[in-house]
N, C-alpha and C positions, 0 to 999 in steps of 0.2 A: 797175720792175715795172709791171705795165697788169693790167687786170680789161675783160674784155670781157662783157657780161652775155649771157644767152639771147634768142632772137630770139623776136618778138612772133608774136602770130596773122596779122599780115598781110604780114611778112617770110615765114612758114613757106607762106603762099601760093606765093609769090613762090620759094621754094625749090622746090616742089613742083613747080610749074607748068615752070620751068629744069631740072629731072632727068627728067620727063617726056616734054619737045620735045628733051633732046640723047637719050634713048631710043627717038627714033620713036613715042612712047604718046600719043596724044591723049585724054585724058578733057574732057567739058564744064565747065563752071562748078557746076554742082553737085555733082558727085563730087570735082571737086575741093576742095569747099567742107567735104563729109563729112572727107576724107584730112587737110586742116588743122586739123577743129578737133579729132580726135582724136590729133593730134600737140602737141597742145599742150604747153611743157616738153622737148621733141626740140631738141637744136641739129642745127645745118642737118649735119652729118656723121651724126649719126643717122639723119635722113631722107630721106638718100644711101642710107645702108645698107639704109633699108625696100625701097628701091626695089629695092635689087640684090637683097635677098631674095627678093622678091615673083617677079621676074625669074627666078631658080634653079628658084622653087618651081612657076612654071607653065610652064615650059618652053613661050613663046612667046605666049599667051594671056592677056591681062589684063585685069582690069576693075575698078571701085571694090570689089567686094566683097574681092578677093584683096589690095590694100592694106591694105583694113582688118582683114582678118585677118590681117596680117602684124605690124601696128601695135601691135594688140591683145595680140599673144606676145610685146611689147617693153616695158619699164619704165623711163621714161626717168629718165637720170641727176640731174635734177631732181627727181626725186620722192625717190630710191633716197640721195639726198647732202644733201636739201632745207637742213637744219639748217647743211650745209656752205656752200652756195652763199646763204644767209641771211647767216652770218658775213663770209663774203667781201663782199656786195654792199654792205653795211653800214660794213664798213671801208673799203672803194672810195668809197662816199658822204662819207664822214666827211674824208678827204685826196687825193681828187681835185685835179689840179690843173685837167682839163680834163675837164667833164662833159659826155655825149652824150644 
């Protein structure tokens, strides 16, 4: 069995910034900076999906605003399981053979 925990604020960068460049979407540093930290608690498959969302929803046209209204309609599983992904990380710490 393995426990892979949620990725950090500067992993979710780092996601971002990779679903963005293989979309052709260039945002700066600073919208990208807005897009990340209101993903915070998003695993990186969620914040694929923002993206394809956001994509459907503007039909070609995008900017940091339509991210983050896309973001904002989502509740990530971390929040929506918290008590669950508490239990698990907890027991993952406790008999770990190899921690990351």
């Amino acid at each position: 069995m393995f426990f892979v925990d949620l990725s950090l604020y500067q992993k979710e960068r780092k996601i971002f910034k990779i679903h963005l460049l293989k979309s052709g979407i260039l945002l700066n540093e600073e919208d990208i900076e807005k897009v990340a930290l209101l993903s915070e608690g998003f695993c990186g498959l969620k914040i694929k999906q923002g993206g394809v969302s956001t994509f459907y929803s503007l039909c070609g046209k995008l900017n940091s605003e339509i991210i983050i209204s896309e973001i904002t309609k989502t509740t990530p599983l971390s929040v929506i399981k918290k008590s669950d992904f508490d239990f698990i990380r907890s027991w993952a710490n406790e008999r770990a053979l190899v921690k990351v």
